[in-house]
Structure formats: structure tokens, C-alpha cells
N, C-alpha and C positions, 0 to 999 in steps of 0.2 A: 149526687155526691159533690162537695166543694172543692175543688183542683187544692192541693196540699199545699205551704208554700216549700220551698227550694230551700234544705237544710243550710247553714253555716259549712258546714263538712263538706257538702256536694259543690257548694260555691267554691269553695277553699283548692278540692280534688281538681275542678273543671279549670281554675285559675292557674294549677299547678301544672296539669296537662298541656294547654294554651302554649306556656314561658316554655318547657320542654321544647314545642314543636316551634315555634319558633328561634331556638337555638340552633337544631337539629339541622332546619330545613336547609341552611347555608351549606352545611357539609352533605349535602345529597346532589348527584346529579340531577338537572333539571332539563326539559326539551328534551329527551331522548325517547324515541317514538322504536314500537316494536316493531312495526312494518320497516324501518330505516334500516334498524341492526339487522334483519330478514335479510335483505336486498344486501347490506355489507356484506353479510356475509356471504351468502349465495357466489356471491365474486370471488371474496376470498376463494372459495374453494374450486371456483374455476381458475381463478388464474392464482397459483399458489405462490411466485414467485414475484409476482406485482406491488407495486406500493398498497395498496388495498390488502393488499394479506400482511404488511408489514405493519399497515397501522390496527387493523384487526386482531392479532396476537398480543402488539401493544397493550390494546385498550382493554381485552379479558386478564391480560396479568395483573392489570390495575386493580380491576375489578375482585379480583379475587386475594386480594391484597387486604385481611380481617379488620385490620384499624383504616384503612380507607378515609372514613369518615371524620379522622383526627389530622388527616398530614394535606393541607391545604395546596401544599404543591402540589403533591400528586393527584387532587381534585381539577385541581386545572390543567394537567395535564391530560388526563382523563376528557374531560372538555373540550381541549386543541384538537384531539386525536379524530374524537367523534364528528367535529366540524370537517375537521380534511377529507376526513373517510366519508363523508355526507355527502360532501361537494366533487370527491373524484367518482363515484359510484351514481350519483342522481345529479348531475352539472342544471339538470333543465331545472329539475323540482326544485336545486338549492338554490338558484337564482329565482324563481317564483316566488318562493316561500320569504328571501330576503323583500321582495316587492313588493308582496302584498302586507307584511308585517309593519312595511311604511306608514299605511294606508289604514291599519287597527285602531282602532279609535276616531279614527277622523272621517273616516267616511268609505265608499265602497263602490266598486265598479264590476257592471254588468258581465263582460267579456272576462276579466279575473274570477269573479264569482262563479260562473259555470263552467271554470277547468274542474276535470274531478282529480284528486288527485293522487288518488292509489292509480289511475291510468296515466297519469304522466309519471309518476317512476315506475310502470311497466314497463313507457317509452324509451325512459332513459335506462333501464335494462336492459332492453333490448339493441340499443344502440353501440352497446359494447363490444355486439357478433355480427350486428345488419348495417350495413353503411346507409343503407335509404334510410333506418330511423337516425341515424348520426347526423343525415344532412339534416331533417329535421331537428334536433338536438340543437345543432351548431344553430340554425336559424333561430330556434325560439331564443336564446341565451345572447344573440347576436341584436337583436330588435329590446332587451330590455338592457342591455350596455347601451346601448346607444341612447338610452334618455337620459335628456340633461335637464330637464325639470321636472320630478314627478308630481303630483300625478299626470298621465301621458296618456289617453283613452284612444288617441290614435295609436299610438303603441299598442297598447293593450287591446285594442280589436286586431293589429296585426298579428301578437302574440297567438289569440286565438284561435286567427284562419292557420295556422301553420299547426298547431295542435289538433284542430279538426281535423286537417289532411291526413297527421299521424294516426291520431284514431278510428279514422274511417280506413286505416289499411291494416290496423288492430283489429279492427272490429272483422271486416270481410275475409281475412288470416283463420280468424277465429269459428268464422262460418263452415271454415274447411275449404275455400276457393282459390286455388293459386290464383295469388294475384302478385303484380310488381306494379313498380311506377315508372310512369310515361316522364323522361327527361329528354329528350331528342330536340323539339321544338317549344316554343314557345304557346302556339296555339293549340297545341294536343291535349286530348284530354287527360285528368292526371294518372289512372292506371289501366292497366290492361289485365283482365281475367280471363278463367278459361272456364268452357262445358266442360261435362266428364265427359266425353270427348276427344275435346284440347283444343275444341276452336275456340278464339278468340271473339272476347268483345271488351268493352271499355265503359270505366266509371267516371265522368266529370265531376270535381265536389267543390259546391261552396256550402259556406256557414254565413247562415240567415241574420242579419243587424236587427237588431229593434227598429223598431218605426220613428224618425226621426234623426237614426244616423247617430254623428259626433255630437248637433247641438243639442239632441235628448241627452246621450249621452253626459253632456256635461252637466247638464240640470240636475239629472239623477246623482252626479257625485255632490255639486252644491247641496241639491236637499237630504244627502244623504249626513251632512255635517249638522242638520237639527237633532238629531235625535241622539246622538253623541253630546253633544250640548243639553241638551232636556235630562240624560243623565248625569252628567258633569254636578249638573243643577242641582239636582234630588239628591247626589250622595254628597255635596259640600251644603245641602238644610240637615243633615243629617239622618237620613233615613238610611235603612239598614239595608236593604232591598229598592232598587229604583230599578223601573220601566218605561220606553216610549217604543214607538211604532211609526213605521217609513212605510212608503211606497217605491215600486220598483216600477210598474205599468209599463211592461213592453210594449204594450200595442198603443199608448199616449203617444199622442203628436206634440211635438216640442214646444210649438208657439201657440195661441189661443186656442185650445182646445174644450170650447167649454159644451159640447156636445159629447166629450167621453163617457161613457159606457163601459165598464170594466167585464162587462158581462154579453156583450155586444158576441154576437156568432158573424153577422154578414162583417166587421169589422174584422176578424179575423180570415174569415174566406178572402176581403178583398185586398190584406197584408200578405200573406201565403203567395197569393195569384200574382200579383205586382213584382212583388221582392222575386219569384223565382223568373217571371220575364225579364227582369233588370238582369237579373246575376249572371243566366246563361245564356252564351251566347253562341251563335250558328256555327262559325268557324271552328271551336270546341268539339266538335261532333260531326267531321266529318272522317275521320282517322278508320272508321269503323262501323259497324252496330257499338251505339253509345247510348248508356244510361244518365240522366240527371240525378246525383245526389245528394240531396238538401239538410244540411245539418240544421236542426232547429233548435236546440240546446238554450240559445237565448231569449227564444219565444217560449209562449206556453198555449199548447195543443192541447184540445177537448177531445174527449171522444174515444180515447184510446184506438183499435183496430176499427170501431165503430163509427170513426171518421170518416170510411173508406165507403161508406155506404151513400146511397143518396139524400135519409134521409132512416133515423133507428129510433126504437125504445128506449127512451132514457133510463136511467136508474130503479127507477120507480115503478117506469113498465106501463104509466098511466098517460106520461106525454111524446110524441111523436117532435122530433130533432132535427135537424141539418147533418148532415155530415159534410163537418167542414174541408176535410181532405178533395174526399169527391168534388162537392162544389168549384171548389178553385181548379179545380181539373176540366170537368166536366161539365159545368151549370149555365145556365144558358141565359140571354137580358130577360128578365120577368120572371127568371124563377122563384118564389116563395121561401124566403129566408126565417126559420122556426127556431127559434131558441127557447130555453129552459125560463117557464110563466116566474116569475115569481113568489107568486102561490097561487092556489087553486082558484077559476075562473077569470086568473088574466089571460088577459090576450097572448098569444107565443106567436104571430108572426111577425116577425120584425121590420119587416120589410121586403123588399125584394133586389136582385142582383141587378146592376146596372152595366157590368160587361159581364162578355161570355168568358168562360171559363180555357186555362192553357191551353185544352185539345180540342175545343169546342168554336175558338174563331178562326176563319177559314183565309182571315186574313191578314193573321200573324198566326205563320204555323209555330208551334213551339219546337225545336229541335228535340229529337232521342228517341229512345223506340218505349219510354215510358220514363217517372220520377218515383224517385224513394227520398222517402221523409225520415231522418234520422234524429230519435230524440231520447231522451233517459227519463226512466222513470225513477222510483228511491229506490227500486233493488236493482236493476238492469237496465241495458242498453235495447230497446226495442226498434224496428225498420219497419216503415209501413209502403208501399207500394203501389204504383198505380199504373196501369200496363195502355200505352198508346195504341190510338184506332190509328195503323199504318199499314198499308200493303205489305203482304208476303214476298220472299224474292226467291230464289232457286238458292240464293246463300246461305242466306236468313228466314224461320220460316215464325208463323203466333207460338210454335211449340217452345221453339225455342227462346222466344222471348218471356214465357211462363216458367221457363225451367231455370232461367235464370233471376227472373222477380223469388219464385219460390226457395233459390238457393241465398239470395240476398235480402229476402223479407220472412218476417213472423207473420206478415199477413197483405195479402193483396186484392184489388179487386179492379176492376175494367169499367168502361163506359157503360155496359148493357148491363153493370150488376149483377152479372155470374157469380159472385162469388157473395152474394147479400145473404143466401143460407146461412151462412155460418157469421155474418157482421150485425144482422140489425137488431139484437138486441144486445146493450150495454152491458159489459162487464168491464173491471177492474184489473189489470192487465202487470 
């Protein structure tokens, strides 16, 4: 059947509708998000006698004010109300959101990109009854005042270790583990948790950089200004719909990299292993029985729990993998690095490991009594775990260091792969 064409009347209606909505559209509120007004008001009715409940009652009278739509004052006013009430209720998100809206169109950075951000106005929720999320508040808001030229990617990875921190005391809160934070000294590590119990042990936490630091970093925001540009392009030729596509390549090294591999496994084991020797250090860990925990948010991790293994079923169930967790833990010079063939009867060993892995060289021990790798998936926040070959003490004993991997991880497993029953086949997590 021949497509009909597009009556007179129907062109005329569609044309008539269009002029409507675009009349319309000035007198409607704009930017005002339901999660915001949630969080407003939630305050409000904690603290009833607050500026927050003053500008909250404000903003519904407005609202409910029938001609609204017609009295332009009170549209803007409406608007002031919403911004103040935004800003005293979410201080951290409203300063985020003004800094990354900078950066809309022109380009895009790593460390901003992986805040999530229904969890940074949990934060600043939360900041309003817990003074340890407030120092964090104060800090994250304190480090994007302070830039005086944006874009600012050393800011902006500062921003983000001070967010990590918050989340990873959201997140362990959330586990059910009293925890607090370690502010006493300088070399402590950052909190302290309890057994059920109530003895104590402690979490150190950094957030893992991409590979190549600040001056990836910068590249990625330069190349991130193509494809801004490449649209710019298409919609002033006039095209109705315009597309282009960036690279983000966490695991690319900054200067000549022309051996990258985007698909590379031993590449990833030998980022993971490195970055977590850099980041953590002895004196951190000695407060205590102390955990390493590694935010990886701005990497990106294969394998799901399947990681933890030495070596699983892929997807498919037809090829045998690395687990890249394991390996950077556990893996030893010569072991056999296997990644996913490209198609059927390529080769999948990629090569082999040229250092031993964290708990595996005997000549740089790694500090902690084991590491958790902390990453998001698109629906949650998942920890994976890996429990250290350390001697028992009359303190501290393996039980207790599994009782606390298990209260801190969705999934764990050890050097002898005790726990590969339930890891080495791939699933979706």
C-alpha cells in the first residue's frame, strides 16, 4: 500500500499545535526535577520552622495559584524559590550541577561523569543530621569554589575522591555495619567498623584514576570538544537529527599509545595491580585489622563476581577467561592471560603476566588483611572482595576476616579459590 500523503488539515492542525506550544512553553516551569522537590521537601517537614519550609509553602502556593501560567511575576518567582530551596537542601548537588552544566556542550570529564547523582543528594541529605556527611559536603563545594578557570580536572578528580569517601560510608551504613570516620590523624585509615560483636576493624579508601592520570585526563576533555563540534556541524547543514561518537578509554595511556587494545584483559590486571600499590600505603594500616578499599567507578571492570575467580566461563560457556580481580591479587610472573577470542578459533591467550600479583610478591607485601573493589553497575552499587594469605593472631583470626569480607562484599573469594563454586561461571550481575 502507498504511504498516503499528509492532508492540508493535518499540516494546518500540527502547525496550529507547534505555535500553541511554543507560546505556552515560556509560562511553564522549567528544570524542576521530582527527586529535588522529594528531598525539599522531606526537610521541610523535618525542620518545619526552617527557611526550607518557608520557601517550600512559598513555592506550593504559587503553584497552586489557577492562572499561574498568565502572571509572569509570579512564574519567576516561583523559579527564585525553587533555586534557593535547591541550593539550601542539596548545597553539594547544586554546586555540581551549576559545573557540570558549564561543560554541556563543550565537552566532558571523567571524574564528573561517574558522580551518580541521586547519591550525592542522598549525601547532602544526609548532611543535614550527620556532621561527617557535612564535612564532606563542605569539602566537595569547598574544592569547586575554588576554581578559577574551569574546566579544572584536578579539581574535578579532587571533587571526586571526597565523594567516593562519602559513598563508600553510604554504602557500608547501608550494609548494616556501624561504621564512623577515622579523623584523629593524618595517617589513619579513613573508618573504623564493627563485628557483630563490636570489635573493631578499619576501612582505608581510595578512588582508582584512569590510566594516565591528569594528562589523559586532559586529552579526554580536548577530544571530548569533537564531537560537540561534529554536531554543531550537522545541525547548522541542516539536518533534523545529527549524531557523532567519542572515546572515553580509561585504560589508554596518554602519550603514544599505539599498541592500545580496548579489549586487552592482561591490560586491565596490570592497571588494577599497579594503581592499587600506588594508592595504598603501609602506614594506613597500621591502626588496626585494616581493609583496602578500591573505588573503581572510573575504570571499567569485566567479569562481574566472575572476576574473583582465577580463571571462568564466559558468557557463552564455550571460552575459558582470566579473572581479572584474582589475577592482580593473586597471579603470578608466567601466568597465562586469556581474554574473550574475537570469534571462534582465535587465539584467547593474550599473553602472559610480567609481575606477580598484590599478595603474590613476597617482596613487596601489600598491606591489609585483604582488598574490596567497589564499582556500580546500571542498577546498583556492587563490592567484590578478595581476602589476604596472612597469619591468624589470638586477636584477629581467617574467620574473622571472612565475616567481615562477607558483611562488606556481594562476593568474595581467596588465593586457593574456595570460593570458585559459586564464581566460575559468568553471569550478569
Amino acid at each position: 500500500m502507498k504511504p498516503t500523503k499528509t492532508s492540508i488539515a493535518l499540516q494546518c492542525l500540527q502547525g496550529h499545535r507547534m505555535r500553541v506550544s511554543a507560546e505556552a512553553q515560556p509560562a511553564m516551569l522549567g528544570q524542576v526535577e521530582g527527586a529535588i522537590l522529594d528531598g525539599i521537601e522531606s526537610r521541610a517537614v523535618r525542620d518545619p520552622a526552617g527557611r526550607i519550609a518557608d520557601l517550600h509553602r512559598d513555592f506550593i502556593a504559587l503553584l497552586k495559584l489557577r492562572d499561574l501560567q498568565h502572571r509572569p511575576d509570579d512564574l519567576s518567582r516561583a523559579g527564585d524559590l525553587y533555586e534557593e530551596a535547591l541550593g539550601l537542601t542539596f548545597p553539594a548537588t547544586s554546586a555540581f550541577i551549576a559545573h557540570s552544566q558549564g561543560l554541556t556542550g563543550l565537552s566532558s570529564n571523567v571524574s564528573l561523569d561517574a558522580v551518580e547523582h541521586d547519591v550525592l543528594r542522598e549525601i547532602d541529605l544526609s548532611a543535614h543530621e550527620d556532621p561527617t556527611y557535612r564535612a564532606f559536603v563542605d569539602g566537595m563545594i569547598a574544592i569547586l569554589k575554588a576554581v578559577k578557570s574551569p574546566p579544572d580536572p584536578i579539581a574535578y578528580s579532587q571533587f571526586f575522591e571526597i565523594y567516593a569517601e562519602a559513598m563508600v560510608l553510604r554504602f557500608l551504613r547501608g550494609c548494616g555495619i556501624p561504621t564512623s570516620r577515622v579523623s584523629d590523624t593524618r595517617s589513619a585509615p579513613d573508618f573504623e567498623c564493627e563485628l557483630e560483636d563490636g570489635r573493631s576493624y578499619f576501612v582505608e579508601v581510595k578512588a582508582l584514576e584512569i590510566v594516565g592520570g591528569l594528562h589523559r585526563n586532559r586529552q579526554i576533555m580536548v577530544d571530548g570538544l569533537e564531537p560537540n563540534i561534529e554536531l554543531e556541524r550537522q545541525l547548522g547543514a541542516g539536518k533534523r537529527i545529527a549524531s557523532a561518537t567519542g572515546e572515553v578509554a580509561p585504560y589508554k595511556r596518554a602519550f603514544g599509545d599505539e599498541d592500545y587494545d580496548p579489549r586487552s584483559a592482561k591490560r586491565v590486571i596490570d592497571t588494577v595491580r599497579d594503581k592499587c600499590r600506588q594508592a595504598f600505603k603501609p602506614s594506613q594500616f597500621k591502626r588496626g585489622p585494616t581493609f583496602a578499599l578500591a573505588v573503581a567507578d572510573r575504570l571499567v571492570l569485566h567479569g562481574w563476581s566472575s572476576a574473583l575467580a582465577p580463571y571462568y566461563f564466559d558468557d557463552h560457556g564455550s571460552t575459558c577467561v582470566s579473572g581479572m580481580l584474582w589475577q592482580a591479587a593473586f597471579g603470578t610472573v608466567g601466568t597465562p592471560v586469556l581474554r574473550h577470542p574475537d570469534f571462534e578459533g582465535k587465539p584467547n591467550v593474550e599473553g602472559h603476566l610480567d609481575k606477580a600479583g598484590l599478595y603474590a610478591d613476597p617482596t613487596v607485601p601489600f598491606p591489609g588483611l585483604g582488598l574490596v573493589v567497589l564499582q556500580r553497575s546500571s542498577s546498583r552499587r556492587l563490592s567484590y572482595g578478595l581476602k589476604a594469605p596472612v597469619e591468624e593472631t589470638d586477636a584477629w583470626s581467617s574467620d574473622d576476616t571472612e565475616e567481615a569480607l562477607g558483611a562488606m562484599c556481594h562476593a568474595w573469594n581467596d588465593q586457593g579459590n574456595s570460593r570458585g563454586f559459586a564464581l566460575s561461571r559468568y553471569q550478569i550481575e
